[in-house]
VOGU-3710 file (C-alpha; in Angstrom, 3 decimals, decimal comma):
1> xxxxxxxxxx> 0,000/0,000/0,000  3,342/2,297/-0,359  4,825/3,882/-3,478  8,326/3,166/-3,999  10,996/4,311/-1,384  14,366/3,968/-3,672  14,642/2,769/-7,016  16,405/-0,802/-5,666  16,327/-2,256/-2,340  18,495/-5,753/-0,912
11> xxxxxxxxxx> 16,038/-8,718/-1,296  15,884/-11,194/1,327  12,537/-12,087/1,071  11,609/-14,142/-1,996  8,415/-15,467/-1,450  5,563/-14,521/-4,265  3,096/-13,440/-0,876  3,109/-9,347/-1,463  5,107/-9,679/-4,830  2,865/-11,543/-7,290
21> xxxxxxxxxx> 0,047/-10,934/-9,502  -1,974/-14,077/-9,964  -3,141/-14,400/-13,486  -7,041/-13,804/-12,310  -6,049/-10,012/-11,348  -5,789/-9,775/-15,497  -8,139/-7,109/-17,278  -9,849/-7,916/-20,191  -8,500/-6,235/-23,441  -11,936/-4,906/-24,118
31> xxxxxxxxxx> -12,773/-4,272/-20,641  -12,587/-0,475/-21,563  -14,083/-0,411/-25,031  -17,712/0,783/-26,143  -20,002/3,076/-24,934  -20,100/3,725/-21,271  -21,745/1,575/-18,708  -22,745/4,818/-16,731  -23,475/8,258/-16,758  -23,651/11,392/-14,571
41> xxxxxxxxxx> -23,184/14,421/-14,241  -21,068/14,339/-11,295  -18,655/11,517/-10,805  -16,889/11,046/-7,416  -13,967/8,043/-7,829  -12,796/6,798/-4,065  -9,847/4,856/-4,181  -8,079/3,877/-0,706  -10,826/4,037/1,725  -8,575/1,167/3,869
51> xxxxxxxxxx> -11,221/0,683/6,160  -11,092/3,937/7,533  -15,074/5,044/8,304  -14,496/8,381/9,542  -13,125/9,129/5,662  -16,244/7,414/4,435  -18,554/10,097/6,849  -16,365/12,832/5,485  -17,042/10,858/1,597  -20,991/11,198/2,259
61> xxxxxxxxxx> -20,938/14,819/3,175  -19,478/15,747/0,454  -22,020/13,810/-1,910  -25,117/14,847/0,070  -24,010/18,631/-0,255  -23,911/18,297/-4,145  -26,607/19,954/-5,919  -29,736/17,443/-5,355  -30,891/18,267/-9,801  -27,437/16,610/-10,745
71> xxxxxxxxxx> -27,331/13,100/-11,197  -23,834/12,249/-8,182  -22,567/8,476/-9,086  -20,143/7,368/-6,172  -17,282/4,632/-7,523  -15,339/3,304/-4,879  -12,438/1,516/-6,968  -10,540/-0,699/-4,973  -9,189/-1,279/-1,357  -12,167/0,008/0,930
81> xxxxxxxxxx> -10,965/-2,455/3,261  -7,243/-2,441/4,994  -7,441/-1,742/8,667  -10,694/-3,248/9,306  -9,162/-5,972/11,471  -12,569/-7,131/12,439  -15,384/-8,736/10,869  -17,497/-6,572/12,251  -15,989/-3,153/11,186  -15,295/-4,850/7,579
91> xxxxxxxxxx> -19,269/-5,241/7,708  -20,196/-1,980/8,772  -17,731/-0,870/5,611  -19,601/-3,045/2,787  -23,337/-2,430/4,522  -22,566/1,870/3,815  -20,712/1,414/0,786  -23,345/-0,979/-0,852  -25,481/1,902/-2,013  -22,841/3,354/-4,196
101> xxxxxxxxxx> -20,660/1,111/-6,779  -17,993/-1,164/-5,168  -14,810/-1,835/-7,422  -12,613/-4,606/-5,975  -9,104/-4,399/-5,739  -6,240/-6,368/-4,510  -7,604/-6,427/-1,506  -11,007/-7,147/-2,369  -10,053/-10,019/-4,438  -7,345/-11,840/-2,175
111> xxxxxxxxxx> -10,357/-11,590/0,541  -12,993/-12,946/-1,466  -10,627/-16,577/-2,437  -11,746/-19,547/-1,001  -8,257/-21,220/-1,420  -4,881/-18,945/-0,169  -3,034/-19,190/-3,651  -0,090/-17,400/-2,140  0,110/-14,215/-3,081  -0,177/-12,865/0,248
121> xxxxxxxxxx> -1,967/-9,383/-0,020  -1,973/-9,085/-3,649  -0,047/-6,018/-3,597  1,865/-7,041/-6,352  5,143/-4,614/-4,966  7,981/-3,598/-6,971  11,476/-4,058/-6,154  11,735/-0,897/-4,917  9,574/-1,654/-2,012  11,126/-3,205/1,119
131> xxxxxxxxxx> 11,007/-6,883/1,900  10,239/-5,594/5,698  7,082/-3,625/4,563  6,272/-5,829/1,918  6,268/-8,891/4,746  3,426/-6,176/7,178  1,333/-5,892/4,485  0,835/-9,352/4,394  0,238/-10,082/7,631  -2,465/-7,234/8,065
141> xxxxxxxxxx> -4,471/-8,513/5,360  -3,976/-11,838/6,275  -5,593/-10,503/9,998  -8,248/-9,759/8,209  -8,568/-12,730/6,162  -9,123/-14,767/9,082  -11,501/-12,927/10,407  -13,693/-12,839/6,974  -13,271/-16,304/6,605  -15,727/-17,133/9,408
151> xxxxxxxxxx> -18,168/-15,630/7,796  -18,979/-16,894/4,147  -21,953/-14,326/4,199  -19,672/-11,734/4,242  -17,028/-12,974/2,033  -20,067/-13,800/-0,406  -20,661/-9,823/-1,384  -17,352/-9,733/-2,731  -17,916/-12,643/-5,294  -18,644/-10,880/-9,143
161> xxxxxxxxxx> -17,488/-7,495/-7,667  -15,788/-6,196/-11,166  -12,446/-4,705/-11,460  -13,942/-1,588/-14,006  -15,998/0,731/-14,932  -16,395/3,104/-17,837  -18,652/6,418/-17,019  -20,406/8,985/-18,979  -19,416/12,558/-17,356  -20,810/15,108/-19,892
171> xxxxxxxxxx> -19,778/13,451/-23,043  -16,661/12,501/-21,775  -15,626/9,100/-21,119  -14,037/8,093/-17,631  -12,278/4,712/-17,522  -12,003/3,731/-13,586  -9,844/0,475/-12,289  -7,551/-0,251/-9,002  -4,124/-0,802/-10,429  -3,391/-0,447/-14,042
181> xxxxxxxxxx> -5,341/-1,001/-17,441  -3,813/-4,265/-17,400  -3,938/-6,140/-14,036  -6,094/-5,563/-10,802  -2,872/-5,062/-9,062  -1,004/-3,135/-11,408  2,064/-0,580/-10,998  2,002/0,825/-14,209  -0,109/3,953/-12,831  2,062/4,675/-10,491
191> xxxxxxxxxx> 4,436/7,865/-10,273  7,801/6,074/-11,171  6,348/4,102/-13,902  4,377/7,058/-15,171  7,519/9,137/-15,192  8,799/6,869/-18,822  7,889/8,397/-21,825  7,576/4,876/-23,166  4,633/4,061/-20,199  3,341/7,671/-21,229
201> xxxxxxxxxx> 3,116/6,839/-25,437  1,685/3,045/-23,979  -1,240/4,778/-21,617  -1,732/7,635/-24,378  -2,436/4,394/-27,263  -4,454/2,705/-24,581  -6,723/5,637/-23,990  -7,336/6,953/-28,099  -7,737/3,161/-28,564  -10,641/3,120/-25,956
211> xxxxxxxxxx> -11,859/6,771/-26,708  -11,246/7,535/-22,554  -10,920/11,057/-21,573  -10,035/10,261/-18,202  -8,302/7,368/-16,566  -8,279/7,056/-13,014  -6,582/4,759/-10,917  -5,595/4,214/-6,891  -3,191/1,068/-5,557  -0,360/2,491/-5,307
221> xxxxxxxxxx> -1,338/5,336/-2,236  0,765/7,860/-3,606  -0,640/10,057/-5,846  0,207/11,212/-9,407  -1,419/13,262/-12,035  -0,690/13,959/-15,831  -2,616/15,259/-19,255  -1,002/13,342/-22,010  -1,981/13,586/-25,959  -5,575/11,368/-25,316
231> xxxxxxxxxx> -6,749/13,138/-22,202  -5,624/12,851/-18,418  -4,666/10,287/-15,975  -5,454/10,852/-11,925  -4,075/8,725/-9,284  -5,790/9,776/-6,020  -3,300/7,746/-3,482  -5,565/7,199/-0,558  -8,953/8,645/0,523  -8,218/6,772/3,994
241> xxxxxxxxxx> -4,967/8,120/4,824  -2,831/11,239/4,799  -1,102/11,410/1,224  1,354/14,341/1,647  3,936/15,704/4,471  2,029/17,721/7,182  -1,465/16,447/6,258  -4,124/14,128/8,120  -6,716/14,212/5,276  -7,025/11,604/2,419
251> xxxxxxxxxx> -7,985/12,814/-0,745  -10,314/11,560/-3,623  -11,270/12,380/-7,293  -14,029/14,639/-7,991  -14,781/15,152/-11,982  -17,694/17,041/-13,303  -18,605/20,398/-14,960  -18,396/22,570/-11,978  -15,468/23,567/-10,161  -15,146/21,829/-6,229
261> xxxxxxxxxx> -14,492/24,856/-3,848  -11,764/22,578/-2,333  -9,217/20,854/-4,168  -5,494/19,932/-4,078  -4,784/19,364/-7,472  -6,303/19,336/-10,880  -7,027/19,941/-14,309  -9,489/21,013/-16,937  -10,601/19,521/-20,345  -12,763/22,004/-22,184
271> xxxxxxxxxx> -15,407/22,419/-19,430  -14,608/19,078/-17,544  -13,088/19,987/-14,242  -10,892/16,634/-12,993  -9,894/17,444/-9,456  -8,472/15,533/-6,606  -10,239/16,832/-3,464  -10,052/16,579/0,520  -11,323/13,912/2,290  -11,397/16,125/5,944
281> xxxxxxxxxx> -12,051/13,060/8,496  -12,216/13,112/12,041  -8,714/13,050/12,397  -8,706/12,787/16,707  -10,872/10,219/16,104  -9,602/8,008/13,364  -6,480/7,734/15,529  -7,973/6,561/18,674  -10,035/3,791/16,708  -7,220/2,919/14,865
291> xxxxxxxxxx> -4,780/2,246/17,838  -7,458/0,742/19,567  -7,226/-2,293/16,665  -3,675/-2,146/16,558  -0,839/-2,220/19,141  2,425/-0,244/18,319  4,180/-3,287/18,006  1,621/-4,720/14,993  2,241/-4,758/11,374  -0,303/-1,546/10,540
301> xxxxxxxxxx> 1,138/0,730/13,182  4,680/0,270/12,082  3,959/0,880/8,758  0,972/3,108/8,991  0,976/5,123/12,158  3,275/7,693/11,289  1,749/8,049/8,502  -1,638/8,728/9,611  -0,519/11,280/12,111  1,915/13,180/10,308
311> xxxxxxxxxx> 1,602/12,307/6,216  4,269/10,771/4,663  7,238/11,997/3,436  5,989/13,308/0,139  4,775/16,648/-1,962  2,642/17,354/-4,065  4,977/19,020/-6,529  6,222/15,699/-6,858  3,264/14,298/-7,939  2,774/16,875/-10,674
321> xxxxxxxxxx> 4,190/15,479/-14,261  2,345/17,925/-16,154  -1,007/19,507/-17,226  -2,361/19,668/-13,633  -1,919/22,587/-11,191  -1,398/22,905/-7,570  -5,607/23,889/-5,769  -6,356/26,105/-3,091  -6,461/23,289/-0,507  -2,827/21,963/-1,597
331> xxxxxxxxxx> -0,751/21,015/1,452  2,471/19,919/1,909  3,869/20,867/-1,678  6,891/21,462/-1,574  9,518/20,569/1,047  10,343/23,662/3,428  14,105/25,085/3,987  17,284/26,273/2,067  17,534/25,990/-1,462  20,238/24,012/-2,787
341> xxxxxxxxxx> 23,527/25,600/-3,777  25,986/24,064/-6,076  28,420/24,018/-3,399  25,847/21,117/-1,683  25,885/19,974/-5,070  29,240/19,544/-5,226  29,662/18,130/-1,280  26,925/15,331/-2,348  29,149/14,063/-5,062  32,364/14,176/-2,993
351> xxxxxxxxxx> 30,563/11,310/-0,561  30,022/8,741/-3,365  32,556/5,778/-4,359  34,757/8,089/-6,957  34,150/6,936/-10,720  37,783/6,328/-11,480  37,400/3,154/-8,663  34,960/1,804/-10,653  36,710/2,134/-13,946  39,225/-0,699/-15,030
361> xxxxxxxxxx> 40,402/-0,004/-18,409  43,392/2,304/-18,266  43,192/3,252/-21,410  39,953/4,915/-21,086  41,447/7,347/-19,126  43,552/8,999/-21,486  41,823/11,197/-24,894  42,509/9,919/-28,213  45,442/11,838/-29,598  43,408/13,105/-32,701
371> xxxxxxxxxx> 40,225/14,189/-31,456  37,628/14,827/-34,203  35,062/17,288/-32,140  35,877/20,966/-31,296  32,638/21,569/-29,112  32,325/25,429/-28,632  30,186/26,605/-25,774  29,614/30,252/-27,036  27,790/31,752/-24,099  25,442/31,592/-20,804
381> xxxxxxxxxx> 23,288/33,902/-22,347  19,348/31,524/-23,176  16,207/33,027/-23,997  15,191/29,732/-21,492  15,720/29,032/-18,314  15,020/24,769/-18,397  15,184/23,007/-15,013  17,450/20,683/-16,165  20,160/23,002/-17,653  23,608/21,939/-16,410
391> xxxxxxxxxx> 24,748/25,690/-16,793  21,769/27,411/-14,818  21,936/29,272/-18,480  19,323/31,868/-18,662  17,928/35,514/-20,222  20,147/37,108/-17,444  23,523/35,412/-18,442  26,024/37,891/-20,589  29,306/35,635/-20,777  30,331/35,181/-24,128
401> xxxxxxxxxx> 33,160/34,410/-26,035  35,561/37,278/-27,319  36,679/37,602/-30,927  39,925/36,578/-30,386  38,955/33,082/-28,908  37,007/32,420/-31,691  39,697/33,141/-33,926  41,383/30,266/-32,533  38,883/27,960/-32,669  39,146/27,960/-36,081
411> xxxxxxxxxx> 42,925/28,102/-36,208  42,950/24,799/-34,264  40,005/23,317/-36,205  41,846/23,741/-39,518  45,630/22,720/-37,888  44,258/19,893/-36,380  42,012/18,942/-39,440  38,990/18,295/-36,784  36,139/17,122/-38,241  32,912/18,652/-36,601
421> xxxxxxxxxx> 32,510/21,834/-34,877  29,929/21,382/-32,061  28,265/25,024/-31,623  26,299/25,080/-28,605  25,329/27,655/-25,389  23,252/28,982/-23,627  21,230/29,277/-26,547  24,871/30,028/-29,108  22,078/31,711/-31,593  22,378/34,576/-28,694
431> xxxxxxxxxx> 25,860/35,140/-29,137  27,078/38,790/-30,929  29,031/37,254/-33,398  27,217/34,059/-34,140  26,603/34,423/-37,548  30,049/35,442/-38,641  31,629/32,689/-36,511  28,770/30,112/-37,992  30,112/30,875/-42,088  33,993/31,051/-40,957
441> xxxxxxxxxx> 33,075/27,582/-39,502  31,393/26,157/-41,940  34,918/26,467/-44,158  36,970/25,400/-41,460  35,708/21,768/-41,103  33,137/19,414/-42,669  30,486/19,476/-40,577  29,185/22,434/-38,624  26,364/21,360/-35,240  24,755/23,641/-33,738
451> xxxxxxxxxx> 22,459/22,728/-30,234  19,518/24,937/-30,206  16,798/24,971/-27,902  14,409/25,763/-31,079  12,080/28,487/-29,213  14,944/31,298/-29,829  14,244/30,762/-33,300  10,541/31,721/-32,713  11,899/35,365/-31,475  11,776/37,802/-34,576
461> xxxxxxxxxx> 15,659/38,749/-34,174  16,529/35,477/-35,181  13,932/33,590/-36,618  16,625/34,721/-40,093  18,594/32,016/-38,625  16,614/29,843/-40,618  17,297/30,398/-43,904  20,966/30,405/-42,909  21,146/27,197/-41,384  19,665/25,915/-44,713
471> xxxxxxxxxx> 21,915/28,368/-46,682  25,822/26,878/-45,380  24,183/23,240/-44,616  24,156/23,197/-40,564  23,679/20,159/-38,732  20,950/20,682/-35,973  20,523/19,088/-32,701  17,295/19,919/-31,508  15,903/20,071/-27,910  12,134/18,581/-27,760
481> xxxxxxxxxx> 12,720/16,100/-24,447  9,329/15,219/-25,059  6,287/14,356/-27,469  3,257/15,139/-25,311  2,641/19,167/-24,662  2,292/19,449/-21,006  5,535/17,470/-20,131  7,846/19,073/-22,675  6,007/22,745/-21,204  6,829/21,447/-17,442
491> xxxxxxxxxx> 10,219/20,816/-17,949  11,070/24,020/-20,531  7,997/26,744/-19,619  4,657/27,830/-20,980  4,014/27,275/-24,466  7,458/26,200/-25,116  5,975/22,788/-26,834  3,962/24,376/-29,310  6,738/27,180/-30,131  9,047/23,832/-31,093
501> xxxxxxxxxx> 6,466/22,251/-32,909  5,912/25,140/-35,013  10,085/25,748/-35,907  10,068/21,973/-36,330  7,764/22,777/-39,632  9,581/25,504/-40,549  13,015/23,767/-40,383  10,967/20,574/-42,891  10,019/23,184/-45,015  13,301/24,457/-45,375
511> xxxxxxxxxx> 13,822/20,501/-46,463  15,469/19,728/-43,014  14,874/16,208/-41,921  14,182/15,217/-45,202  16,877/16,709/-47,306  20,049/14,563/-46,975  22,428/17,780/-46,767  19,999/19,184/-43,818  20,125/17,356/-40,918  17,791/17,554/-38,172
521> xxxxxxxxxx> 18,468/15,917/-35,310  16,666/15,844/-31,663  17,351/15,313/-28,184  15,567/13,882/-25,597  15,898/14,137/-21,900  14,250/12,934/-19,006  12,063/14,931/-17,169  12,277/12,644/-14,089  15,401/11,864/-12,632  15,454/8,444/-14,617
531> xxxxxxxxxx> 17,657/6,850/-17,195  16,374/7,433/-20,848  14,784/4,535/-22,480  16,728/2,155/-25,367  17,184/5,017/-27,484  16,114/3,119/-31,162  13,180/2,185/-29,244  12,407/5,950/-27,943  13,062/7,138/-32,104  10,853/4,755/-33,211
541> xxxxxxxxxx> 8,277/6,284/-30,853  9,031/9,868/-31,690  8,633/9,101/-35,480  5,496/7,925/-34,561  4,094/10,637/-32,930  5,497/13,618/-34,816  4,768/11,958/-37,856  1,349/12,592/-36,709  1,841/16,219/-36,940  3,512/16,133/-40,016
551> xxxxxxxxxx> 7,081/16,483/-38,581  10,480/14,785/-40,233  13,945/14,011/-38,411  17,055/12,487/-39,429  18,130/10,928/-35,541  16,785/10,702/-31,995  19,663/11,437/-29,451  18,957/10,014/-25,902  20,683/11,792/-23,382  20,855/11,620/-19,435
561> xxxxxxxxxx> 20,432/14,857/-17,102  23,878/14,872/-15,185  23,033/15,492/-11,700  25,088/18,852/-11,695  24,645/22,526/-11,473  20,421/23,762/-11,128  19,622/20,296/-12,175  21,463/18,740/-9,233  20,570/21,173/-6,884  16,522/20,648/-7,706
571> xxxxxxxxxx> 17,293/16,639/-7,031  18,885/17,873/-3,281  15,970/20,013/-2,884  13,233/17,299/-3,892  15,059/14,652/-1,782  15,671/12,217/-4,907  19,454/12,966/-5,394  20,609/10,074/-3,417  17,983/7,395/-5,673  18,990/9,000/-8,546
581> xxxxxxxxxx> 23,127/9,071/-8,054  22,413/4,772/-6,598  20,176/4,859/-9,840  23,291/5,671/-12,098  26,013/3,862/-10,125  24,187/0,600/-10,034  23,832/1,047/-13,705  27,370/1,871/-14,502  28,171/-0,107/-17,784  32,133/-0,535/-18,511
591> xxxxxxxxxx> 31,139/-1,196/-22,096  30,168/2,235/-22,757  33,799/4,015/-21,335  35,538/3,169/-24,668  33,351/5,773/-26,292  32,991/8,447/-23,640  32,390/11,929/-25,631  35,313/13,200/-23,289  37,546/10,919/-24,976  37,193/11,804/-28,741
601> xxxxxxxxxx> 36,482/16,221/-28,418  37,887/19,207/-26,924  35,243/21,278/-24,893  36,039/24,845/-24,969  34,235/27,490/-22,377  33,388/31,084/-23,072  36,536/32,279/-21,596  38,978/30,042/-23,822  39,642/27,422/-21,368  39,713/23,765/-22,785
611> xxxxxxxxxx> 37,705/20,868/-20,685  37,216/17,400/-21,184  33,690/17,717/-21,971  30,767/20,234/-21,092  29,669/19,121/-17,646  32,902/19,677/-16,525  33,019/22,816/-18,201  30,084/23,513/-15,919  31,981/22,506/-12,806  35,352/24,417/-13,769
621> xxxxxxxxxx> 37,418/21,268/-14,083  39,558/22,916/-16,386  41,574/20,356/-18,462  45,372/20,065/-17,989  48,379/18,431/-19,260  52,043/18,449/-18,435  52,484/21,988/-19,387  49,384/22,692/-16,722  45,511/24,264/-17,620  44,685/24,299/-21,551
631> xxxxxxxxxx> 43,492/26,970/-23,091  41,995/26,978/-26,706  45,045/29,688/-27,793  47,772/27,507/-26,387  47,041/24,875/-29,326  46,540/28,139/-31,412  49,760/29,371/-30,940  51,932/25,674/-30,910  50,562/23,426/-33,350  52,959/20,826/-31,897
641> xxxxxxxxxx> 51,277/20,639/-28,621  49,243/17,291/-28,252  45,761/16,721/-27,660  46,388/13,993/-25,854  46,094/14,439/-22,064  44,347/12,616/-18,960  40,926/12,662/-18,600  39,754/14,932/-15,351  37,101/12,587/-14,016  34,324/12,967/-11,173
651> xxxxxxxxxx> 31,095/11,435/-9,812  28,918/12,787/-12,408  30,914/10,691/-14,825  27,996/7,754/-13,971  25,315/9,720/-15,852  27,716/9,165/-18,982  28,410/5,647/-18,448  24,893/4,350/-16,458  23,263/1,849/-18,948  23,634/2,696/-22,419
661> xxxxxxxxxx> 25,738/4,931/-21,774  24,965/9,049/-22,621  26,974/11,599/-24,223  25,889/14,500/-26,672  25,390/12,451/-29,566  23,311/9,751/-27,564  23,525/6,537/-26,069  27,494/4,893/-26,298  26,340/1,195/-27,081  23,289/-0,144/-28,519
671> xxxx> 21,348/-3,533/-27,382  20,805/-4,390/-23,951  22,556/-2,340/-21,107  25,001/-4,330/-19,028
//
């Protein structure tokens, strides 16, 4: 009944009781298809009751204030029963929710078997999920089992209790379940899961394939909320318990045409308000009736009580992946205190296992001799200011690069017969000289990149840029870390989607993407702190989907966020720094170090100086050799001096070498991740 704690935990428990979905918890393929099987004009979804009847009081005086001419349908999807204990307060629970429509869930259905097939409480738990609170679940529903199984009467109301329901809100279509579209016990609603672009295309297909509007799930009590292409997807987390730090209300999902004066969180789809609201108990007493059932010591206090008097460690912003807004009755939202500096940044990466113990190959440690890649970070200056920039790069930002550094760019481009010049910023478009430097460029080397964030191309001062891209034949890496509008806007701003979308057309028009000497390329990033997805896989996808809209590309480059800089400071300050750094390091993959980008390119800040690569431009590890710190005019000035040098390494090397490896063109090996 928890979300996940860390993205791995030790196993020492490896039973199926807790872990397993038996094959009856699978949903019909069509069990979401057709027209709905209700209708109403006010639709109130309660998922995570757990038994508690004081939420269930608060539940009815809600419904009985709704307007009395509007048709209120009640769906209570899944685990109304948890700390019941009793077979007299699981009773009193089924008599008052009888009246309204009872979804079963894991709960529900483990309770309702007349043979123990082993599964424990049906939970279904991911690995990230303790064996130690995996084991108390088990035994509280097992507490309960025992006491249901006396009486057959009882355990007879949950026979033919069905695992969905599609309702008519409106004229828009609300598919309701416990766990997932696919199994009673599903995970693939919950927050981590839903935080994949992969799961996000998967629910989107799911959702235009059954024409829902709305999906709403419970299971995994922690909440979660996101608009994708298709319509929304609402996770309440509990109506029966406290779902975020500081509270000691539960909340549930209100959807209709009218706005709820209270709400936490929500959304809108044309005049369909989709809200998860307050579910004010008796808080004094729900504690005193719930420690009268169980003892400190038991299986529900140690996991629960805390819980229920204090909320769990959690916030709302957290559960916020895009298209839904904080409500007037929000609580715990964001964790209190200091903002994260990069100096905390910098201290949090100085307690971790150092990369270079972890890397065997000795000859991965030193740069090839004739790199091929002058990358040129032009300046700080971006018309964007993106939550995961490595640079904290933003409208504010005035470092640049002088005329004279420039200069020897080129000079070392042409000496060193370098292949590609990698143009990138800040947004580099932003730079005073960027043209001129773009043409000397392109007849310096073969192949000219430049990294823009496409929206500064939507400003009038340089939408021009355009037609000179397409004029000298520029290679373009493109930001768009995402397909769906309200997760790409999240991550980059307002509006920022649709701004992309419409250079995106431009730049095909201009026969990018589809003319073989105009190269469009785009990057993804996740908005989570996750690892990307297979990255042939996640093209495939965005081919898909773009090609929707009309939209070419040449490649898809997958690409990490390196917990550094603003990026690493918002992990620190969201408390997922420490999962995400374990995340990486448990992921490390010595098959990608042979092709580390800081191997084969010279990085070269604003002010001249040379670095390995760009993140540790961004965290001043200047590059050095035996003649001490590089910079870009000492190869200038002695074409003699080699290129060749030790690599400066540091814990955010992992985000570069953590599965399939990341760098600026994309993932280092293909196939499965070691």
């Amino acid at each position: 009944m928890s979300t996940c704690q860390s993205h791995s935990v030790k196993r020492r428990l490896f039973k199926d009781a807790g872990r397993a979905c038996p094959i009856d918890y699978k949903i019909a393929k069509d069990a979401f298809s057709g027209t709905p099987q209700e209708s109403c004009d006010v639709l109130y979804v309660v998922g995570g009751l757990y038994g508690n009847p004081f939420a269930l009081d608060a539940i009815e005086a809600m419904v009985q204030a709704e307007d009395s001419s509007k048709k209120t349908l009640v769906v209570f999807n899944g685990d109304a029963h948890w700390f019941d204990k009793t077979a007299e307060n699981f009773a009193a629970i089924e008599d008052r929710i009888q009246k309204y429509v009872p979804l079963v869930g894991n709960v529900e259905a483990e309770l309702r078997r007349q043979t123990d097939v082993g599964v424990g409480c049906g939970c279904a738990y991911p690995e990230c999920t303790t064996d130690e609170a995996v084991s108390r679940s088990n035994r509280i529903h097992k507490m309960l089992s025992i006491a249901v199984d006396k009486h057959p009467e009882l355990k007879q109301r949950l026979v033919g209790r069905p695992a969905t329901l599609t309702v008519d809100v409106a004229g828009f279509k609300v598919g309701i379940t416990h766990g997932d579209e696919k199994l009673i016990g599903g995970w693939d609603c919950s927050r981590e899961t839903l935080q994949d672009i992969m799961r996000q295309d998967e629910l989107d297909g799911f959702m235009a394939a059954n024409s829902i509007d709305v999906f709403v799930t419970t299971h995994t009590c922690a909440p979660v909320a996101l608009t994708l292409a298709r319509g929304a997807i609402i996770n309440n987390g509990a109506a029966g318990l406290p779902n975020f730090a500081g509270e000691n209300f539960g909340l549930c999902i209100r959807i209709a045409c009218n706005s709820s004066e209270e709400w936490s969180f929500g959304t809108q789809l044309d005049d369909l308000f989709i809200q998860a609201v307050p579910v004010r108990y008796d808080h004094n007493a729900y504690v005193k009736w719930f420690d009268a059932l169980w003892s400190e010591t038991s299986p529900a206090a140690v996991s629960y009580r805390d819980r229920i008097l204090n909320g769990p460690e959690d916030y709302l912003i957290d559960s916020l992946l895009g298209g839904f807004s904080c409500g007037p009755s929000a609580a715990g939202v964001r964790r209190s205190g200091t903002r994260a500096t990069v100096r905390d940044v910098n201290l949090e990466l100085a307690k971790l296992l150092y990369f270079e113990d972890v890397l065997d190959d000795e000859s991965c440690t030193i740069t090839d001799p004739f790199p091929n890649t002058l990358q040129v970070n032009l300046t700080a200056k971006c018309n964007m200011a993106c939550t995961h920039c490595h640079h904290g790069c933003n409208p504010k930002r005035d470092e640049h690069m002088n005329h004279e550094t420039l200069e020897a760019i080129l000079k070392v481009a042409r000496d060193r017969q370098m292949q590609t010049i990698d143009i990138t910023g800040g947004a580099p478009e932003m730079h005073p000289e960027f043209e001129w430097f773009l043409r000397e460029a392109a007849n310096a080397v073969s192949n000219v990149m430049v990294r823009t964030n496409l929206t500064v191309l939507d400003l009038p001062e340089y939408s021009h840029l355009l037609d000179v891209y397409a004029r000298l034949g520029i290679e373009l890496a493109a930001s768009l870390p995402n397909v769906f509008g309200a997760q790409a806007d999240m991550q980059r701003g307002h509006k920022t989607y649709d701004r992309s979308i419409k250079i995106l057309k431009s730049l095909n028009d201009l026969g990018y993407g589809r003319d073989s000497s105009c190269v469009l390329d785009l990057v993804f990033n996740p908005q989570e702190p996750i690892m990307p997805p297979e990255q042939n896989e996640l093209e495939q996808m965005y081919r898909r989907r773009l090609g929707q809209v009309g939209i070419d590309f040449n490649n898809l480059f997958a690409v990490a966020n390196n917990p550094i800089g603003k990026y690493g400071a918002s992990l620190i300050d969201s408390g997922a720094f420490q999962n995400y750094m374990d995340l990486l390091i448990d992921s490390f993959n010595p098959d990608t170090c042979e092709n580390m980008m800081c191997r084969h390119q010279l990085s070269v800040g604003w002010d001249g100086t040379v670095y390995d690569c760009d993140f540790n431009l961004a965290l001043g590890l200047a590059a050095e050799d035996e003649n001490g710190p590089i910079n870009i005019a000492d190869y200038a000035n002695n074409a003699a001096r080699s290129l060749q040098r030790s690599i400066k390494f540091g814990n955010h090397c992992y985000a570069c070498t953590a599965g399939f490896g990341s760098s600026c063109g994309g993932t280092l090996v293909q196939g499965e991740a070691s």
